[in-house]
C-alpha positions as CSV (number, residue, x, y, z in Angstrom):
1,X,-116.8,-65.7,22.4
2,X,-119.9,-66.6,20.4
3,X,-122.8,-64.4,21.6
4,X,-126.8,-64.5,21.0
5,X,-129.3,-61.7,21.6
6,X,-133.2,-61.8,21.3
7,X,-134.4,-59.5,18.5
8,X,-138.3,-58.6,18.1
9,X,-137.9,-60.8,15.1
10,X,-135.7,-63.8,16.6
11,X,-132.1,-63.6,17.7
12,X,-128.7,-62.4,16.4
13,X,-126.0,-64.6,17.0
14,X,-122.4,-62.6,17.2
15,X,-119.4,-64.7,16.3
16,X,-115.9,-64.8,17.1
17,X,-114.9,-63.0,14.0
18,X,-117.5,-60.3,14.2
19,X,-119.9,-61.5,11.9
20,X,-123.8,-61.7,12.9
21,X,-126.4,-64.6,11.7
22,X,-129.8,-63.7,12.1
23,X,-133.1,-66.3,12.8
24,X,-136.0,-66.5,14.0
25,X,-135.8,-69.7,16.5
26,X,-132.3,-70.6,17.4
27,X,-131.3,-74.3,17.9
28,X,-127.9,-74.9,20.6
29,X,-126.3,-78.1,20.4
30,X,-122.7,-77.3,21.6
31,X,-122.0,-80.2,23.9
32,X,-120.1,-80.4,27.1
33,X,-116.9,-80.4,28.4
34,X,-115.3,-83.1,30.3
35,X,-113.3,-81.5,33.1
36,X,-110.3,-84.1,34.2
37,X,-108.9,-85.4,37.4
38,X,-105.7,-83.5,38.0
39,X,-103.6,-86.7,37.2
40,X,-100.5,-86.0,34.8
41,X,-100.8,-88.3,31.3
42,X,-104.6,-88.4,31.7
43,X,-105.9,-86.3,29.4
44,X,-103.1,-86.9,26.5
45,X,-104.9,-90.5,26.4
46,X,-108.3,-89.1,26.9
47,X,-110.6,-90.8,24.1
48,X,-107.9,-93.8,23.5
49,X,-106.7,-95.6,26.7
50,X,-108.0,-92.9,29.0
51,X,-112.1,-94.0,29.1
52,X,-115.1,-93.0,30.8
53,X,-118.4,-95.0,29.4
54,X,-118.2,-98.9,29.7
55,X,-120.9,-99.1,26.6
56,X,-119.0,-96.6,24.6
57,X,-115.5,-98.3,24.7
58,X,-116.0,-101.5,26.9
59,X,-115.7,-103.8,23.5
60,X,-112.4,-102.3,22.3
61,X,-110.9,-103.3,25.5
62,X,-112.7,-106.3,26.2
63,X,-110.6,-109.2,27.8
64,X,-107.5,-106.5,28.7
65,X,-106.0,-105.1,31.8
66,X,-108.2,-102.1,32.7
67,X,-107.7,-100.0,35.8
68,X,-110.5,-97.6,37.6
69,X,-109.0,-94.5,38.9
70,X,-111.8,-93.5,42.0
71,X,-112.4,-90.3,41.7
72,X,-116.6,-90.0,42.6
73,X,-118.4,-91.3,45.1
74,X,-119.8,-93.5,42.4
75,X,-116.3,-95.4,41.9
76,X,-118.0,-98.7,43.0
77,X,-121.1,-99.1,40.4
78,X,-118.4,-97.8,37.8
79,X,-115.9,-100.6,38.9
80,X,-118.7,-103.5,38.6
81,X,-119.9,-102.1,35.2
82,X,-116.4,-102.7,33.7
83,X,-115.7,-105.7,35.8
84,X,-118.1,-107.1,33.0
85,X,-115.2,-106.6,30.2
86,X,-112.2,-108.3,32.0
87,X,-110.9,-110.7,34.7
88,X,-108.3,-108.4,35.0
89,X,-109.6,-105.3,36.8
90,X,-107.9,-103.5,39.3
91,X,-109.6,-100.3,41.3
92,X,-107.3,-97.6,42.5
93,X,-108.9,-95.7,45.4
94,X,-107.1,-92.8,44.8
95,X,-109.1,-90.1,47.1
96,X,-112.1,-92.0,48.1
97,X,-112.4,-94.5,51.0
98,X,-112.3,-98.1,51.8
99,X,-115.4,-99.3,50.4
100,X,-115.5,-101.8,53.4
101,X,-119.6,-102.5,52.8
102,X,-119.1,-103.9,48.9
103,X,-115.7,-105.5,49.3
104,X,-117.5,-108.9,49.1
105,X,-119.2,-107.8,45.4
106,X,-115.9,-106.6,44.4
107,X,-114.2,-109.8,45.4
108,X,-117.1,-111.8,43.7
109,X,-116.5,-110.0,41.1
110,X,-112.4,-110.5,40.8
111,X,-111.8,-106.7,41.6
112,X,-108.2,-106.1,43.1
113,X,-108.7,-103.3,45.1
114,X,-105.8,-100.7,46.0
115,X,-105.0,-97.8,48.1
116,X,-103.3,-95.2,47.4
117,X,-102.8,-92.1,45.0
118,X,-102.3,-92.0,41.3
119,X,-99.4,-89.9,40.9
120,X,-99.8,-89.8,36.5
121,X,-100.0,-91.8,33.4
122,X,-97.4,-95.0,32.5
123,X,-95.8,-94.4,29.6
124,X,-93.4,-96.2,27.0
125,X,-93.3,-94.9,23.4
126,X,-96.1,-93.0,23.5
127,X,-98.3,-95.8,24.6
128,X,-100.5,-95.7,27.7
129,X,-99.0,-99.2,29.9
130,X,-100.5,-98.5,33.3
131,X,-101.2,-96.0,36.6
132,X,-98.4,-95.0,38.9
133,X,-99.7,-95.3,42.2
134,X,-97.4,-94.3,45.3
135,X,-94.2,-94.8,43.0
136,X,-95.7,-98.5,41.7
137,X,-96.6,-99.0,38.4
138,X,-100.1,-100.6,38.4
139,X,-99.9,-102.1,34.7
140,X,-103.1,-101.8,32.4
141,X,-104.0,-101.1,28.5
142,X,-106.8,-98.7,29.7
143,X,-107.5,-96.1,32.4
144,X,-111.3,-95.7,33.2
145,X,-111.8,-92.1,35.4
146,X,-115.0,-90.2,35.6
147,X,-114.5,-86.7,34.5
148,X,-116.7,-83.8,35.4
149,X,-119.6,-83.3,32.6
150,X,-120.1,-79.0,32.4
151,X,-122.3,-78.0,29.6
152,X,-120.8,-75.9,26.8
153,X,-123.9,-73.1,27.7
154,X,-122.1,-69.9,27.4
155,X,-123.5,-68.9,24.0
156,X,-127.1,-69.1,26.5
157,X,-125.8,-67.0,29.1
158,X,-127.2,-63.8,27.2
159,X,-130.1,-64.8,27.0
160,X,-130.5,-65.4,30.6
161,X,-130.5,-69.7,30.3
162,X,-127.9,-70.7,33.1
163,X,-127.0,-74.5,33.4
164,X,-127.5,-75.9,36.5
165,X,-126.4,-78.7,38.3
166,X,-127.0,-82.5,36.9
167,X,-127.2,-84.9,39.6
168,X,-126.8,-89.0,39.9
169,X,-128.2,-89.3,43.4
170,X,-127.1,-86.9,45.6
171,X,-123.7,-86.8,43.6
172,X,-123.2,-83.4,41.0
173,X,-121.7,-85.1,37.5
174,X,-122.4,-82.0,35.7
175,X,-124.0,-79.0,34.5
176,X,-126.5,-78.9,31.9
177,X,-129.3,-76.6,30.7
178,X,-133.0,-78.0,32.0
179,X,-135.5,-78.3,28.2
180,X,-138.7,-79.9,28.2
181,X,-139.0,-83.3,25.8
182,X,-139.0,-81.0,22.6
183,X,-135.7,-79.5,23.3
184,X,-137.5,-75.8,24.4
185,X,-136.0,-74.1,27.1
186,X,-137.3,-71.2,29.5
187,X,-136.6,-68.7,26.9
188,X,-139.4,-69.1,23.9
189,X,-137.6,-69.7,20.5
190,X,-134.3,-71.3,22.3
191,X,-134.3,-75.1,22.1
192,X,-131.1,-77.3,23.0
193,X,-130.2,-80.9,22.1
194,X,-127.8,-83.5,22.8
195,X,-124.9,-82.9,25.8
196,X,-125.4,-79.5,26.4
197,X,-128.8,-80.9,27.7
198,X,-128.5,-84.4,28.6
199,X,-125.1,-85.4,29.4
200,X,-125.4,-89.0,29.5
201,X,-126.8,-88.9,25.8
202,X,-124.4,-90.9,23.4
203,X,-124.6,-89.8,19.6
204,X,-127.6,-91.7,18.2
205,X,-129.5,-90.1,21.6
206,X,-128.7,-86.7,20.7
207,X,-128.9,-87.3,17.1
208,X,-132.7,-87.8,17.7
209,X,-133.0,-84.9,20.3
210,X,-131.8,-82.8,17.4
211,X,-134.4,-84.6,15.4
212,X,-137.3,-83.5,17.8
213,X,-136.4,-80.2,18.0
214,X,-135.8,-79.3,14.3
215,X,-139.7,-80.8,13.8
216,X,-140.4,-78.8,16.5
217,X,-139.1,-75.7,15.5
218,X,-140.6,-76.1,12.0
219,X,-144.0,-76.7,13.6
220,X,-143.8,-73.5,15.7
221,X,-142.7,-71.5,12.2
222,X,-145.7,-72.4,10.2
223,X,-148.0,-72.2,12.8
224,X,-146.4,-68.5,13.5
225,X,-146.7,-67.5,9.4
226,X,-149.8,-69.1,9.0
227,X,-151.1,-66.8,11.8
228,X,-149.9,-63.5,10.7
């Protein structure tokens, strides 16, 4: 496990092979991990056919059969955001319930809705072709579920930074560790950019995170030498 430690000077970071780097501000961009439903087949397609972010892979899979495995109480706004991609969208309720108040929307919207439980990944050849549900295949080109977001933080643990919960609403989608706009966290000298921060950031969002803290950091250096 990678380790840092606060010296008088900065912080020693330990890594897996024993070796130490040294510096005197210390920059953490490792990212998150996306935590799967339990559903056999999904995470073997996860990045391909298995999707999560309509603006992130909605075009590659525009105009195809697409199914939305409900897995969050936010399964209805993530239906209607790919329900923009296809006229063949169908929402598999899975574990959540009836959404009896937006069926109309869904309907307006050409949403089949079904109940029942995914029971793993179609297959043929290696290729993703649809969701079994109660022993049915429901066919489809992509799977959209909504995995659970936990920041990649350990590396902060020694130093006392603890992620904490991230919430849409009322509903916990992940961990991440809390920075002010510059990317500092509670612990002077530690910054953080991109997932391990903001999990909804996609690369251009952390790529100018990253950005704002490196300028930050090399502001807090030359003020810190030109004061010694």
């Amino acid at each position: 496990m990678v380790k840092a430690a606060a010296q008088d000077d900065g912080f020693t970071v330990l890594l897996e092979d024993g070796a130490e780097l040294r510096a005197r501000r210390l920059l953490v961009t490792t990212g998150l991990v996306d935590e799967l439903p339990d559903v056999p087949g999904l995470a073997e397609h996860w990045g391909s056919a298995v999707l999560h972010c309509p603006y992130c892979h909605g075009w590659e899979v525009r105009d195809r059969p697409i199914v939305v495995l409900a897995t969050t109480p936010l399964f209805m706004h993530q239906a209607l955001m790919w329900s923009q991609w296809t006229d063949d969208l169908t929402l598999v309720l899975h574990d959540q319930p009836e959404p009896d108040a937006e069926q109309g929307r869904m309907a307006n919207r050409g949403v089949r809705v079904i109940s029942g439980r995914a029971e793993k990944v179609a297959e043929s050849a290696g290729r993703l072709t649809g969701l079994v549900v109660d022993g049915e295949v429901v066919a489809a080109d992509a799977v959209v579920v909504a995995g659970f977001m936990r920041a990649r933080s350990d590396v902060l643990t020694s130093l006392g930074l603890e992620a904490v919960d991230f919430k849409m609403g009322e509903y916990v989608a992940a961990t991440h560790v809390p920075a002010e706009p510059t990317g500092l966290t509670a612990v002077p000298g530690v910054y953080v950019a991109g997932n391990v921060t903001d999990p909804g950031a996609q690369v251009i969002a952390s790529a100018a995170a990253g950005l704002m803290a490196g300028a930050s950091i090399n502001m807090e250096l030359i003020m810190a030498d030109a004061s010694r």
